[in-house]
VMD Tcl script that draws the C-alpha trace (Angstrom):
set ca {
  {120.96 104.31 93.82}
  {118.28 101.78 94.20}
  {118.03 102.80 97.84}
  {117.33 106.25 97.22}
  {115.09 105.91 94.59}
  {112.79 104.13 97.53}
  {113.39 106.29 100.04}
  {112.21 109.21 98.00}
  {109.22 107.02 96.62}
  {108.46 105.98 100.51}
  {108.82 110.01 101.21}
  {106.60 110.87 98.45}
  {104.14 108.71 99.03}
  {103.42 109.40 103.49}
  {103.40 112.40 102.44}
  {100.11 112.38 100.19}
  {99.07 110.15 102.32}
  {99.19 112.44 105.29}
  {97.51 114.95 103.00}
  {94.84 112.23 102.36}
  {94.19 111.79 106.04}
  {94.21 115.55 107.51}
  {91.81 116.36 104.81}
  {89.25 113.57 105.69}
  {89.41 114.21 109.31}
  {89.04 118.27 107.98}
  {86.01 117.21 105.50}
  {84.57 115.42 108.63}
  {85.18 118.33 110.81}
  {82.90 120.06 108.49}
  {80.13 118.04 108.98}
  {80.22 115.29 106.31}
  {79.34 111.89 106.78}
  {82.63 109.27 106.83}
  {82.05 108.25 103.33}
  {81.94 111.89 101.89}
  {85.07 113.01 103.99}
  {87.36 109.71 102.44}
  {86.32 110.64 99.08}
  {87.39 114.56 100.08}
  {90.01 112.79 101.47}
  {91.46 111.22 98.30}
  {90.51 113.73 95.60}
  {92.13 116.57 98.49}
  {93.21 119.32 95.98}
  {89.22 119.29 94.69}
  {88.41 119.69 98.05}
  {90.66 122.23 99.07}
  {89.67 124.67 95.95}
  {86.01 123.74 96.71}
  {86.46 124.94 100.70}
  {88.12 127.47 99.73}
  {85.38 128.90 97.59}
  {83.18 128.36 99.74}
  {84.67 130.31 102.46}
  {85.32 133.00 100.58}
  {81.37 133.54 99.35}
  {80.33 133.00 102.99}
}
mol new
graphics top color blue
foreach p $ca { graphics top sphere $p radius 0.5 }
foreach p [lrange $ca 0 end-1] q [lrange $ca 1 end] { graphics top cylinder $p $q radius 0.2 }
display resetview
């Protein structure tokens, strides 16, 4: 059991972390400096509802 509990754990977490990255590398696609995209990066769902809004308004 012990071996599933870290394989789901290891799962769980490359996912978010792939989340992390393709939202950094989006957030610098955008135009934001490397510091600003690793912050969008890490707080992704913010970022995501923030993009989103502004898409829609433009």
């Amino acid at each position: 059991m012990p071996v599933l509990g870290a394989l789901l754990l290891g799962t769980t977490l490359t996912a978010v972390a792939m989340l992390v990255a393709l939202t950094a590398v989006g957030g610098r696609r955008r135009g934001h400096r490397y510091p600003v995209a690793l912050v969008e990066g890490v707080l992704f769902p913010v970022a995501w509802a923030v993009w989103y809004a502004r898409d829609r308004r433009d």
